[in-house]
N, C-alpha and C positions, 0 to 999 in steps of 0.2 A: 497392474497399471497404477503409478504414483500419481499424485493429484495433480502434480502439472501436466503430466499428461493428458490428467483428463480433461483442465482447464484449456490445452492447447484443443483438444478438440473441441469443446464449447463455441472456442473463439474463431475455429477453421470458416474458412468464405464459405457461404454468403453471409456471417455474421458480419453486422454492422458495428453494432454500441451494445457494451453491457452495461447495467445501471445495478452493484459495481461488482469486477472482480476479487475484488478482496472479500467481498460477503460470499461472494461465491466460494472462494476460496475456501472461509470459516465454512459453510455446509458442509463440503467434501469433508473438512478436516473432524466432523463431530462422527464423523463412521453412520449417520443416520442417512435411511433414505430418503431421496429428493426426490421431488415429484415437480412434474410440466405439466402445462395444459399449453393448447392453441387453440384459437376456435376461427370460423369459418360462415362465413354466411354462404345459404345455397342460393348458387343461380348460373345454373349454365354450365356449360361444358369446363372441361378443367383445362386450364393451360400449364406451358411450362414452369412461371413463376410458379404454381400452387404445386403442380406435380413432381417438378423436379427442385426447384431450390428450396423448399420449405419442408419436402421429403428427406433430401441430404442432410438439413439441419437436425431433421427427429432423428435419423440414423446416427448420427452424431454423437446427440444427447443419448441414443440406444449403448452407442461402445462406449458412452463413457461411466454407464452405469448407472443413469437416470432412467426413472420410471416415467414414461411418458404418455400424455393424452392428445385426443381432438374432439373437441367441443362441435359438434353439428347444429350451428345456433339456427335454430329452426324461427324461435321468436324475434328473434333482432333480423332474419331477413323476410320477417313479417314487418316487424315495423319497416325496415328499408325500403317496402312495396318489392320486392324479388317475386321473381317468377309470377308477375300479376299480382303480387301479395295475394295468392292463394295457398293458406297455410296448410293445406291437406296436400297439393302437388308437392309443397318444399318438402314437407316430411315425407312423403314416395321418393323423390330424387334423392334426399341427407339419405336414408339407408340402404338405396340400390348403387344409382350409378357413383355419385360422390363418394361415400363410404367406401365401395370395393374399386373403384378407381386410385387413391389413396392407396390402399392396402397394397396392391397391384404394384404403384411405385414406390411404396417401401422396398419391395419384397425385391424389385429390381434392383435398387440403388445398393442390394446387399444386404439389406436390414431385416428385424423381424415384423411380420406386420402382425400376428398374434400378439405380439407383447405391448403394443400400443392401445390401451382402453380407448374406444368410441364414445363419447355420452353425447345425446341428445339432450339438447338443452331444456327444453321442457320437461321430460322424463327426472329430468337432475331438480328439477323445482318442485316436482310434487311431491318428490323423494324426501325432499329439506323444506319442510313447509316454511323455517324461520328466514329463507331467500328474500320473500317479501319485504320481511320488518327488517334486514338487513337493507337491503334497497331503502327502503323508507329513512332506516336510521341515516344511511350516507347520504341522502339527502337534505337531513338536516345539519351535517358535519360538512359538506360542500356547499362555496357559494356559488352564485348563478353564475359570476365570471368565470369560476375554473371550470364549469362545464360547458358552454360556451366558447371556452380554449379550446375544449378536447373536439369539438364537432368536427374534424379534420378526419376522424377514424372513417368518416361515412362516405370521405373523399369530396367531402363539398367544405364551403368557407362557409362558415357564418355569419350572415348576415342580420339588418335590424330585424329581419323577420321568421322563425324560422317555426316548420310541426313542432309540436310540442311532443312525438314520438323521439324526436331529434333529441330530444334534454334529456331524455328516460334511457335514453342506450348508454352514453357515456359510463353511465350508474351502473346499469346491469353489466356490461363490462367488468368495472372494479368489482363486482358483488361474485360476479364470476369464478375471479382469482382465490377469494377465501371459501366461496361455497367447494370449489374441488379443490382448499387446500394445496393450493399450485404455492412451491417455492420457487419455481422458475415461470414467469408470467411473460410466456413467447411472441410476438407479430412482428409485422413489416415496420418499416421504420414513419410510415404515416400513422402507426398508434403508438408513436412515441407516446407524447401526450395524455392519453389515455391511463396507460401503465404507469407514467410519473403520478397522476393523480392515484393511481392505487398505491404506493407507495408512500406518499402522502398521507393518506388517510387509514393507513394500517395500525390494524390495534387500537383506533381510536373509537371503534365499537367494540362495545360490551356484551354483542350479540356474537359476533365468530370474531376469533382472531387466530392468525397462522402461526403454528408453532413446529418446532425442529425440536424435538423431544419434548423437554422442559421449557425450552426456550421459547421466547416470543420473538419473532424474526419478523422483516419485509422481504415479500417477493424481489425476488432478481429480475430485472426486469433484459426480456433479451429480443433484441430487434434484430433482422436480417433484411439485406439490401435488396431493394423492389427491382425489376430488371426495367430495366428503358423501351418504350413500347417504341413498334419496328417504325411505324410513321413517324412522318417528318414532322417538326414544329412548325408553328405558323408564324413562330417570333425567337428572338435569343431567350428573351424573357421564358415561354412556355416549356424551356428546353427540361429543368431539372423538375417539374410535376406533373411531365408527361409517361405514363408507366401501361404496361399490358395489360387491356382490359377485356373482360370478356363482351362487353356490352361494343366495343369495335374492333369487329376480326381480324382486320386487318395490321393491327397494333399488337396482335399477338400469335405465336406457334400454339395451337391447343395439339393435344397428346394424339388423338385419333385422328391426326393429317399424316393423307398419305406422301413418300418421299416429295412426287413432283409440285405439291402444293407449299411443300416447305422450301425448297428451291424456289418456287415463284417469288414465296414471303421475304425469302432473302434476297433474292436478287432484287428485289423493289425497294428492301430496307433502307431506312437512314442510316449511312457510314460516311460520313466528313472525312474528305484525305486529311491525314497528320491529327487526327483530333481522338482524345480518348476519352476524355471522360461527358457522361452523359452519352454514351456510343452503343446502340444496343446490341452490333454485331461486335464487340470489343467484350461485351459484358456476357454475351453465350458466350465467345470462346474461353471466358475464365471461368464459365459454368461448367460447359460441357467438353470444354478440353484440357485447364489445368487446376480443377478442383485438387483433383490428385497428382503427386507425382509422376509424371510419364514414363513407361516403360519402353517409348519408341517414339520419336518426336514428331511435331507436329508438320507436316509437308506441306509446303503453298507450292505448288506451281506456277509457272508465269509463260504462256504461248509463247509459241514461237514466232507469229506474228510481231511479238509484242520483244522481241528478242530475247524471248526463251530464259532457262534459268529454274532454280530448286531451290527453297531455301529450309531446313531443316533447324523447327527450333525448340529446344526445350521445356522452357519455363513461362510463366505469364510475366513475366519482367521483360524478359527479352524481347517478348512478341509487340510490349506497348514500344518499345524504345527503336525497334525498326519500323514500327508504322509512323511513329511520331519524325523520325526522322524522311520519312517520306521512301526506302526501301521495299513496303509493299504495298501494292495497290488496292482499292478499298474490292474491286473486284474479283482478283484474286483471293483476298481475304474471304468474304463472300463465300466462291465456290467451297475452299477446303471446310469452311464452318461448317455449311450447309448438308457438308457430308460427313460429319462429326456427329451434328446432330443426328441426322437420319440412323448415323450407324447404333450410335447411344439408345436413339427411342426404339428401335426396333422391335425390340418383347413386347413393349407396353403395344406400341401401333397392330402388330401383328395379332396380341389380346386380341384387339378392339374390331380387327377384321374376319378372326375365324373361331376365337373363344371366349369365354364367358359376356366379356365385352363389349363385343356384338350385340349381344343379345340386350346389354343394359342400355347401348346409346343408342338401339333402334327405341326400347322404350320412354328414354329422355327425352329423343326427337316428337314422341308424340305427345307427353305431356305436355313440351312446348309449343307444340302446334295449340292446346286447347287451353293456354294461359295467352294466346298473342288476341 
């Protein structure tokens, strides 16, 4: 595989924004390996975002020849207050159900789930006892404003007043990126922000700095697109920073729903006729129907009440440009998704109901019971 190949894969959907390709470029081209991190706070059951399009993205980085991680940030979904902020629960869930849930949709989406190093994040700090004085030092190489900027990673705005837990993760983020040596520094595109500040501040401690052989580099910073949660906005305004959460079920597909619950979610979903962007069933079908090239196209049907009709389409081009045009109905759309998805998650679902799976979300569900 030549290096634009493997940069076309870096860049395949759900990637967003690279921060930049041409650095990326220069890594491939030094013959040295690249390494990723992603990290994750635990809380709760996993949905499609985290399972499927942030899976596709590691599988991704797998064929293109990156060495890849997941950060089990066990401390940062302490400070967020997760799961009760009882940090003995986060750590039982990071290496049961999260962890082999994860591995589970690697291993589906194609990928290796072996070849993806796990670290827990605290594990990773007593390892590097100099985490700290790193921490410490970017703190004094950052001002209050840029971190401050970054508090968006935690999914809230900053306001005049905010924990002072809140100022400490920004930091431990960027402290992240060099403690595991990540040349490619991966999230959603709500820790822009974040990543720019690590970027920012690279190499300018004397304490870790990232290097590609001899070289002193900055992390590639790689963001991928958040999928639009299934509820409806309560305003125009609300439309592009509303995303699937776990904390509102109803805003999102999680992986261990069964078919007719995912039917329900879609048929209840926000889908605006002729409108495509910020559209969450527009954004599954470019997840779960044309990430890849089709080998047999997409089918909508349309009742015969309804005066009947097929429409068979290839590509995610073509599918925006007949709804836009008002050719298919957001119902129709709907149905065929909904049966996309289902047919897609099936392994993972099926895990979750008669193997290993089973077993980890009946124990999830009780943790959760004794953190509510």
């Amino acid at each position: 595989m030549d290096i634009e190949e493997r940069i076309k894969l870096v860049l395949q959907y759900p990637t967003e924004e690279i921060l930049t390709i041409d650095e990326l470029r220069h890594m491939f081209e030094t013959g040295h390996k690249i390494r990723h991190y992603i990290g994750f706070e635990i809380s709760g059951y996993v949905h499609v975002g985290t399972g499927i399009a942030c899976m596709s993205k590691i599988v991704d980085l797998q064929r293109a020849g990156v060495k890849t991680s997941i950060l089990l940030a066990d401390l940062h979904s302490w400070l967020n207050n997760k799961l009760g902020g009882d940090l003995e629960t986060i750590r039982k869930v990071a290496v049961t159900y999260f962890k082999e849930t994860l591995k589970k949709c690697i291993e589906v989406l194609g990928g290796d789930p072996e070849s993806t190093e796990f670290y827990m994040a605290s594990e990773v700090y007593e390892k590097n006892p100099d985490y700290w004085y790193l921490l410490l030092d970017y703190s004094r190489l950052a001002t209050l404003s840029e971190v401050r900027h970054s508090l968006t990673i935690l999914g809230r705005k900053a306001g005049s007043s905010v924990p002072m837990a809140w100022l400490i993760y920004p930091l431990m983020q960027v402290a992240d990126v060099f403690i595991l040596e990540a040349h490619i520094a991966h999230g959603g595109i709500d820790q822009r922000k974040a990543y720019v500040l690590a970027r920012d501040l690279a190499n300018k401690s004397k304490i870790r700095k990232l290097k590609l052989g001899e070289e002193e580099v900055k992390p590639v910073a790689l963001f991928h697109r958040l999928l639009p949660a299934l509820t409806p906005p309560k305003s125009r305004d609300e439309l592009s920073e509303l995303k699937m959460s776990k904390s509102i079920p109803e805003s999102a597909i999680f992986l261990h729903e069964d078919p007719e619950t995912i039917r329900k979610k879609i048929q209840k979903a926000y889908c605006p006729p002729r409108e495509i962007e910020n559209n969450p069933i527009i954004e599954l079908a470019r997840l779960f129907s044309f990430r890849e090239e089709r080998k047999t196209p997409l089918v909508i049907e349309r009742p015969q009440e309804y005066g009947g009709g097929r429409i068979e389409i290839w590509t995610f081009e073509e599918l925006c440009n007949l709804y836009k045009e008002g050719k298919i109905h957001p119902l129709d759309l709907k149905n065929a998704i909904a049966e996309e998805i289902i047919r897609k998650l099936e392994p993972i679902t099926r895990w979750f109901k008669e193997g290993q799976g089973a077993k980890l979300l009946q124990e999830l569900q009780e943790l959760m019971k004794i953190t509510r």
